[in-house]
C-alpha positions as CSV (number, residue, x, y, z in Angstrom):
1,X,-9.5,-7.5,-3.1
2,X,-8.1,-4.4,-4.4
3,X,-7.4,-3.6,-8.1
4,X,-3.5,-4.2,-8.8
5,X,-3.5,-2.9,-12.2
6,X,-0.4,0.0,-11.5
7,X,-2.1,2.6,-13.9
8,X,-3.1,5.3,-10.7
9,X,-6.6,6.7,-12.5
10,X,-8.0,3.0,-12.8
11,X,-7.5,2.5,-8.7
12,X,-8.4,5.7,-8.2
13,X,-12.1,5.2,-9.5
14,X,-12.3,2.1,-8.3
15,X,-11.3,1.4,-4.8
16,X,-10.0,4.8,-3.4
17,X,-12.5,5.8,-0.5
18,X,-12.4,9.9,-1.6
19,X,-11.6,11.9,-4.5
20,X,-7.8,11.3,-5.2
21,X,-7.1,14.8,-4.6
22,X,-9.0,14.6,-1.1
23,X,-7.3,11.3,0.0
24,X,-3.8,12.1,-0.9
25,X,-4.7,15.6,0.9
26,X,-6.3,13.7,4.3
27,X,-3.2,10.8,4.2
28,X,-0.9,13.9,4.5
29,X,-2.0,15.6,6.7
30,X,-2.1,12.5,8.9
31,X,1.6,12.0,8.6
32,X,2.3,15.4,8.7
33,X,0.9,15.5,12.4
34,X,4.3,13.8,13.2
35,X,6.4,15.9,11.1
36,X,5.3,19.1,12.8
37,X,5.8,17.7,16.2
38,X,9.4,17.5,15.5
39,X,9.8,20.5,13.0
40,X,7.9,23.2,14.6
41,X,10.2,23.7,17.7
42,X,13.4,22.9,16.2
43,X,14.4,26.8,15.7
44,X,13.6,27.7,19.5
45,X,15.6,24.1,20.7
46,X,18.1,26.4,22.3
47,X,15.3,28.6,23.8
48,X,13.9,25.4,25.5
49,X,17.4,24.1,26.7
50,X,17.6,27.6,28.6
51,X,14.4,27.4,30.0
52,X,15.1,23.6,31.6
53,X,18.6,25.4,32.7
54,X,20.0,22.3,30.4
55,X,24.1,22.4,31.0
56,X,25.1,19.6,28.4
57,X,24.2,21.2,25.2
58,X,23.5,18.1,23.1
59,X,20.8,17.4,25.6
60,X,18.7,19.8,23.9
61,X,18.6,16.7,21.3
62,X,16.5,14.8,23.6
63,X,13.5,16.9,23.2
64,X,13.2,15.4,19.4
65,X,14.9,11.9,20.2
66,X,12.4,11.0,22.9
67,X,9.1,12.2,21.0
68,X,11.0,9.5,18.0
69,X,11.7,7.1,20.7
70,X,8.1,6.8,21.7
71,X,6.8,7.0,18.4
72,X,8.3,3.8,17.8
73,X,7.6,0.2,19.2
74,X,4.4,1.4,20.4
75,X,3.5,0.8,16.0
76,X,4.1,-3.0,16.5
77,X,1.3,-3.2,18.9
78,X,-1.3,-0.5,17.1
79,X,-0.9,-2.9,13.9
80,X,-2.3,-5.9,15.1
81,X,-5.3,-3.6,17.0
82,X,-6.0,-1.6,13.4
83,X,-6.0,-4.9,11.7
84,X,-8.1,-6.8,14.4
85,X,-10.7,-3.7,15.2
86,X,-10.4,-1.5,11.5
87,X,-8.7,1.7,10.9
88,X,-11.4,4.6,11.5
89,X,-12.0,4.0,15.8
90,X,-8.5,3.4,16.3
91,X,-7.5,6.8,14.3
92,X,-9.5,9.1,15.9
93,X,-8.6,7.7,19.4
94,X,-4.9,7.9,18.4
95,X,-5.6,11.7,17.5
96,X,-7.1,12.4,20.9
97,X,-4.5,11.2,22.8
98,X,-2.0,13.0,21.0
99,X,-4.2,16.6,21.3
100,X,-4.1,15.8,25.0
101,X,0.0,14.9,24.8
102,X,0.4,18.2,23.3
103,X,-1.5,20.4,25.9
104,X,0.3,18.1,28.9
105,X,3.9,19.2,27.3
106,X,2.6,22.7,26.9
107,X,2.4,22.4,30.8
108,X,5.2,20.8,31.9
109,X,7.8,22.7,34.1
110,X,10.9,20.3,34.4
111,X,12.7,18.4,31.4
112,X,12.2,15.2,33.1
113,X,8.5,15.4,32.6
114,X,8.7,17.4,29.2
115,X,10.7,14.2,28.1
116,X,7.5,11.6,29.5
117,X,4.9,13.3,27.9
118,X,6.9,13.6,24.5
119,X,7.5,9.9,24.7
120,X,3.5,9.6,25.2
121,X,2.7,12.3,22.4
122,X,5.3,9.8,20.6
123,X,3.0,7.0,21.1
124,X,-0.5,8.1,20.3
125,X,1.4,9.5,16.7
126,X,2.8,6.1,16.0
127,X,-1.1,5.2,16.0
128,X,-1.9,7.7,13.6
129,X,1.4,7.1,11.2
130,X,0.1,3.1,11.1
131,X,-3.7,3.3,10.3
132,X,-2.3,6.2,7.6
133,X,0.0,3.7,5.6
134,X,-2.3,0.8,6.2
135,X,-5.3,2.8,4.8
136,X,-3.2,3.3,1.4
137,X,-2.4,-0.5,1.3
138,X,-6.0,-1.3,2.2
139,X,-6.9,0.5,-1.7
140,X,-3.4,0.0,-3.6
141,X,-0.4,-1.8,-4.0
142,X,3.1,-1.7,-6.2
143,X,3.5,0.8,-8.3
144,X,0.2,2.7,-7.7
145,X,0.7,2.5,-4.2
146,X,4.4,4.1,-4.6
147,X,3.2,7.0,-6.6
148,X,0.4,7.6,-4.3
149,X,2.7,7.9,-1.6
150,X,4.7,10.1,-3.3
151,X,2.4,12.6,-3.8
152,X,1.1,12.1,-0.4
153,X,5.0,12.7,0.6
154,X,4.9,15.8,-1.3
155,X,1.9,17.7,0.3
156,X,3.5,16.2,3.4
157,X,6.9,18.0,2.4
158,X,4.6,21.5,2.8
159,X,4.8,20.7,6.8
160,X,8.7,20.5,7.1
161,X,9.3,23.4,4.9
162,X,6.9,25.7,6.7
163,X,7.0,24.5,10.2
164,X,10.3,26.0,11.4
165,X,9.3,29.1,10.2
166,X,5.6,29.1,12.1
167,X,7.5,27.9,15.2
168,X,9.8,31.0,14.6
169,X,6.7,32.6,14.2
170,X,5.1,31.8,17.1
171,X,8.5,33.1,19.5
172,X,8.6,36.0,18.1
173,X,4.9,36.7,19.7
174,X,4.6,34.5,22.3
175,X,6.7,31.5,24.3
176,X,7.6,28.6,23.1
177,X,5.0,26.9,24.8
178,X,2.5,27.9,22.3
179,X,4.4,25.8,19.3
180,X,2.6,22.5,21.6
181,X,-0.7,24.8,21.4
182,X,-0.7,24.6,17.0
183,X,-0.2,20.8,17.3
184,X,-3.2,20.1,19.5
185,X,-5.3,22.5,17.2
186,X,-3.8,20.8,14.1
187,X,-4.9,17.7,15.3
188,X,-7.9,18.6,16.4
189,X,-8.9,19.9,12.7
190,X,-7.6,16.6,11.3
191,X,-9.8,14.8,13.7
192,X,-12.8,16.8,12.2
193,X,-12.2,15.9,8.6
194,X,-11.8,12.3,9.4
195,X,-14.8,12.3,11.6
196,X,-16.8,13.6,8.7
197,X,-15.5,12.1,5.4
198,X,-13.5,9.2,6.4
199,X,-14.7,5.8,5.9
200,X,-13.8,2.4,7.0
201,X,-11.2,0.8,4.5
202,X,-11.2,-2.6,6.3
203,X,-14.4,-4.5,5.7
204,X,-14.7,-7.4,9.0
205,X,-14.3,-9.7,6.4
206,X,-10.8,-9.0,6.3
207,X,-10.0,-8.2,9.9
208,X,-7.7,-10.6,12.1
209,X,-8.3,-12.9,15.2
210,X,-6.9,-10.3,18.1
211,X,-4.2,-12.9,20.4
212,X,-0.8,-13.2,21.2
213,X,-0.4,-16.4,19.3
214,X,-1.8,-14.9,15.9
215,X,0.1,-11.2,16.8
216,X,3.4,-13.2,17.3
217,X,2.8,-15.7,14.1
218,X,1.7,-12.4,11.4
219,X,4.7,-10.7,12.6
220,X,7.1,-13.8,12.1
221,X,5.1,-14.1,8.6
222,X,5.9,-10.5,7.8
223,X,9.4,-10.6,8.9
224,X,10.1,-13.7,7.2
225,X,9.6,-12.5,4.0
226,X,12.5,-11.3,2.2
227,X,11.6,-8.4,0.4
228,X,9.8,-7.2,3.4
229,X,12.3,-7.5,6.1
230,X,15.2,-6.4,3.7
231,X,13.9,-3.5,2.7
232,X,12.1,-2.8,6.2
233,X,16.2,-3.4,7.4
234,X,17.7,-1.0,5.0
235,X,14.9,1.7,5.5
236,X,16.0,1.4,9.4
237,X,19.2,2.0,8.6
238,X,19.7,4.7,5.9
239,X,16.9,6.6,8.0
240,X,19.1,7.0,10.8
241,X,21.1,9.6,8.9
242,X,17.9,11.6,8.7
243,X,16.9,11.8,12.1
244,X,21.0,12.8,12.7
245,X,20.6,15.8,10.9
246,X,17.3,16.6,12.2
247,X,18.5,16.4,15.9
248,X,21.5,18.2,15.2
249,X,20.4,20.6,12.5
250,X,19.9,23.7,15.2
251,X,23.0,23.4,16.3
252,X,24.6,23.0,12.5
253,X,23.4,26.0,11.7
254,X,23.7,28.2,14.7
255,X,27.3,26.5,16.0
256,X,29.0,25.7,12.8
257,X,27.6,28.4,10.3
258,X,26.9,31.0,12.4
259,X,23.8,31.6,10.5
260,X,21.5,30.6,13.3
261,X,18.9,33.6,12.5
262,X,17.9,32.4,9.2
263,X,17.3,28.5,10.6
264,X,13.6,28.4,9.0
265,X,15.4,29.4,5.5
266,X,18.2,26.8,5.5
267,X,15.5,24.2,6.6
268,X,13.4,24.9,4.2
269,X,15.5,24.7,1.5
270,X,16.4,21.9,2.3
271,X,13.1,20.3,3.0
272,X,12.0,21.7,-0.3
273,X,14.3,19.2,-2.0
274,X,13.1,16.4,-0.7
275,X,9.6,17.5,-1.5
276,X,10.8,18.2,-5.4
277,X,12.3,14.6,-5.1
278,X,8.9,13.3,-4.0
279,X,7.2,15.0,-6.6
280,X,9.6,13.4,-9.6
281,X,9.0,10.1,-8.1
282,X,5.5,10.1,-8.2
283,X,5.7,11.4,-12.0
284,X,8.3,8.5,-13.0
285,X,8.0,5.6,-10.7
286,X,5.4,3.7,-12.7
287,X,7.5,3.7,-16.0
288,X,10.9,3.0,-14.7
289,X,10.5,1.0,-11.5
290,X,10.7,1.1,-7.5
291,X,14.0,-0.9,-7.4
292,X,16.0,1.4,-10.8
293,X,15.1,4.3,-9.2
294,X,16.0,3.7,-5.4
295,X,18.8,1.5,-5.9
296,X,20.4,4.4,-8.3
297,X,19.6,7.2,-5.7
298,X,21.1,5.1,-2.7
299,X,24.2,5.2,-4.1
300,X,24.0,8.8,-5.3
301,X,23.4,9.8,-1.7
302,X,26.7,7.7,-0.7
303,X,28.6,9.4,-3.2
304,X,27.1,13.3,-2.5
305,X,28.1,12.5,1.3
306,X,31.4,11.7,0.6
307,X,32.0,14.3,-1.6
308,X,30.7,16.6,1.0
309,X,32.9,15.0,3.6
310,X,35.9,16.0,1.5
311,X,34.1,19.5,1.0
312,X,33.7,20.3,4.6
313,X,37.3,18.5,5.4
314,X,39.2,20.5,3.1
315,X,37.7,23.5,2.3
316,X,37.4,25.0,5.7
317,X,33.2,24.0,5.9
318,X,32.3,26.6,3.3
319,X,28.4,27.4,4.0
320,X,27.0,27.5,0.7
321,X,29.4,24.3,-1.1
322,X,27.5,22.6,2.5
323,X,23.9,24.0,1.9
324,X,24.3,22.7,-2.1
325,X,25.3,19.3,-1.3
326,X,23.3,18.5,1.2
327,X,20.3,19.6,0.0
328,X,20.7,17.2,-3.1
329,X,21.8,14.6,-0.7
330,X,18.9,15.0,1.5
331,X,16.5,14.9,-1.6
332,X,17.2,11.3,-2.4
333,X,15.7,10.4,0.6
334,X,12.3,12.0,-1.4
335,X,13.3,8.9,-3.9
336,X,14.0,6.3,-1.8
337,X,11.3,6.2,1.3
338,X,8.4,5.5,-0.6
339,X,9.9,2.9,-3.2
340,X,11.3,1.7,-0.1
341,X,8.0,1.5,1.7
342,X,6.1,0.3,-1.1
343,X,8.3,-3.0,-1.5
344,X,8.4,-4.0,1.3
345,X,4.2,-3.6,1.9
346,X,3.9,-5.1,-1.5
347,X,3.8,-9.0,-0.7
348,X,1.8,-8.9,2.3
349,X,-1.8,-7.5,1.4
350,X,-4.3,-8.4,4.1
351,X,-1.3,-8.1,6.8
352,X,-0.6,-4.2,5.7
353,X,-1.6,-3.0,9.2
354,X,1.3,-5.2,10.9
355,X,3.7,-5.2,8.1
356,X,2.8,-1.3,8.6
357,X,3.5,-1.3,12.1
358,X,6.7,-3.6,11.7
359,X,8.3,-1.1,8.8
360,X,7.4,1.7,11.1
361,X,9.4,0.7,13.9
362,X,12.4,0.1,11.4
363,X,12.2,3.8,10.3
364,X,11.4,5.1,13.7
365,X,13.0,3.6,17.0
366,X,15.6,1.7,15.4
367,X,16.4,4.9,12.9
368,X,16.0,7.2,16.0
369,X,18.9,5.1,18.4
370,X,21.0,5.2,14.9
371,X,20.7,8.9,14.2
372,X,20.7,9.9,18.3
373,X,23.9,7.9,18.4
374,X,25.6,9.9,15.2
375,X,24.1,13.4,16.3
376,X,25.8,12.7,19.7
377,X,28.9,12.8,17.8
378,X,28.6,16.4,16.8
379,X,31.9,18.3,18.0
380,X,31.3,22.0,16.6
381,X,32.1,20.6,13.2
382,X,29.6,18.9,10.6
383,X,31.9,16.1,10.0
384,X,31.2,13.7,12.0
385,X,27.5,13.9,10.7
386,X,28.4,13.8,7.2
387,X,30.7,10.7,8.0
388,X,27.4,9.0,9.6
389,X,25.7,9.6,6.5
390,X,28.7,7.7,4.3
391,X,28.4,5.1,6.7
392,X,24.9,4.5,7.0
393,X,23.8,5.0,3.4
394,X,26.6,2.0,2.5
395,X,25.3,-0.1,4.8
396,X,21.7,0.2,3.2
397,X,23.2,-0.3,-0.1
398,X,25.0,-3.7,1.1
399,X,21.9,-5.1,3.0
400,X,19.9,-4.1,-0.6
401,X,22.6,-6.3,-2.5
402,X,21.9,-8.9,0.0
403,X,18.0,-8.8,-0.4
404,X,18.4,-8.8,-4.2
405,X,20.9,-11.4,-4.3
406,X,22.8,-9.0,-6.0
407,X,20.9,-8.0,-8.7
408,X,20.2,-4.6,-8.7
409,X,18.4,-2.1,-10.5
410,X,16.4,-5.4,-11.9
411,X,12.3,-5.4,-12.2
412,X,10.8,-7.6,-9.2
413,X,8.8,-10.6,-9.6
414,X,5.5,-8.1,-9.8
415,X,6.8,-5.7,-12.1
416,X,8.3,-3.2,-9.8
């Protein structure tokens, strides 16, 4: 059983598989495969929708939406299998299929097919986000594994800050095509390292009878939880606002702002908040608390979109008043996806490859159809967006009151 005691240098020694440095490094990198799929070609979007001759211009969306889309309910099936089979055999088959994804879209030449193989790319990464969040469950849990997830979140954060710019990068030298070439090698490099120095983190002692009876009775004992499926909900929802501003963001900046040329910038000062946000929360999480510190941020994002709402309504969308807000606004979301994450994994030890699975569908497919809906509002204004943000993050905020009957910003029954 794994070492619950919250203080991070304890577990560390004790149960983490590699040096902490080395397995906060390796856990990154494995989320960050997903991250770059989306971020690397968001600057050359329009590029691509010429090149498919797309005439609706919000169909350029669909290039990120249907990578999402796939990445999605395929996690509730690659759960079960990674809690059934272990973590290590389904990884590395997860990352071959996506190295292979990536050449196939590299190949395409219609959007109908581009759109398939993203899906598929979508699925073999939803393999790879699971077994990653499972394997952090398998050694911590509370507290520890919040802060370890933070600081996996904030070598992650590297990938969104610097991945428009490589993709920027890579057109100025060569086609777009190539941005699908640096995923398949990425992968392929992360394949390597977990080939050679990751081990199994789920003795057979603790693996699951594989059937549809015993799939569909862990997920009803995941989902029946409280904590779990509350959090899992309001994760789903507040998420969506995300993926809005990620599908969207090319055309925010080239459309709205006229500022277009300097995409990779804007993106990654706004990434970089979220990554400073990460990095705070791993520093402070274990002395005040999961639930003070995301219930507070949840409502500071509600109140930094609305002011931003009023900013863009009123004062004739002023670049710079949008670029401040919004990057403060997007940095809670560095403060509330791991605390989020790491209540609602929290109760169900053993279970953390479905619960895994379940929480990543919430934040993926369910996220994705929320945020492809509110980017479809776009108009040539950023309103609409911002309005989705209000919307959403209040609806988090109620279905946390729910949860917590209420009580907010109080300590949870294990300390957290």
């Amino acid at each position: 059983m794994p070492n619950r005691n919250p203080n991070i240098n304890t577990i560390a020694k004790a149960n983490l598989p590699l040096p902490l440095w080395e397995f906060v490094s390796l856990v990154a990198a494995l989320m960050a495969l997903n991250a770059l799929a989306i971020d690397i070609m968001l600057p050359g979007l329009g590029q691509i929708g010429e090149y498919y001759a797309l005439t609706e211009p919000n169909d350029q969306q669909l290039i990120i939406f249907s990578y999402i889309i796939g990445f999605g309910v395929p996690q509730l099936f690659f759960g079960p299998l990674s809690d059934r089979f272990g973590r290590k055999s389904l990884l590395k088959l997860s990352l071959i299929g996506y190295i292979f994804a990536a050449i196939a879209c590299a190949m395409t030449t219609s959007f109908t097919l581009m759109l398939f193989v993203r899906f598929i790319q979508g699925v073999f990464a939803a393999g790879i986000r699971v077994i990653a969040v499972s394997i952090v469950r398998d050694v911590t849990a509370g507290r520890a594994m919040a802060r370890i997830m933070s600081l996996v979140m904030t070598v992650f954060m590297i990938v969104p800050i610097v991945a428009p710019a490589i993709g920027a990068g890579i057109m100025t030298f060569a086609s777009w095509k190539w941005t699908f070439g640096v995923l398949a090698i990425s992968a392929a490099l992360v394949f390597i390292w977990v080939q050679l120095r990751l081990p199994e983190t789920l003795g057979f002692e603790d693996r699951h009878e594989l059937s549809f009876e015993r799939t569909f009775k862990n997920y009803g004992i995941v989902l029946r939880n409280r904590m779990t499926f509350g959090y899992m909900t309001a994760s789903g929802v507040i998420f969506g606002s995300l993926f809005a501003f990620i599908g969207a963001s090319e055309q925010i900046f080239s459309d709205v702002f006229d500022r277009g040329e300097k995409f990779a910038l804007w993106f990654a000062i706004i990434a970089g908040s979220l990554a400073v946000a990460n990095l705070t929360n791993a520093s402070v999480v274990e002395r005040y608390g999961m639930r003070r510190i995301s219930h507070s941020v949840t409502i500071l994002f509600v109140l930094l979109s609305l002011a931003n709402v009023i900013a863009m309504q009123f004062g004739n969308q002023n670049f710079y008043v949008f670029l401040a807000l919004f990057s403060v606004t997007f940095a809670c979301f560095g403060m509330m996806g791991a605390n989020f994450s790491a209540i609602a994994m929290e109760p169900q030890g053993k279970m953390a490859g479905t619960a895994s699975a379940a929480y990543g569908f919430a934040t993926s497919t369910v996220s994705a159809l929320i945020g492809a809906k509110v980017a479809s509002q776009f108009d040539g204004s950023v309103v609409p967006i911002l309005w989705g943000f209000v919307i959403l993050g209040l609806t988090s905020l109620l279905v946390i009151f729910i949860t917590e009957r209420g009580k907010l910003f109080e300590l949870g029954a294990g300390k957290s």
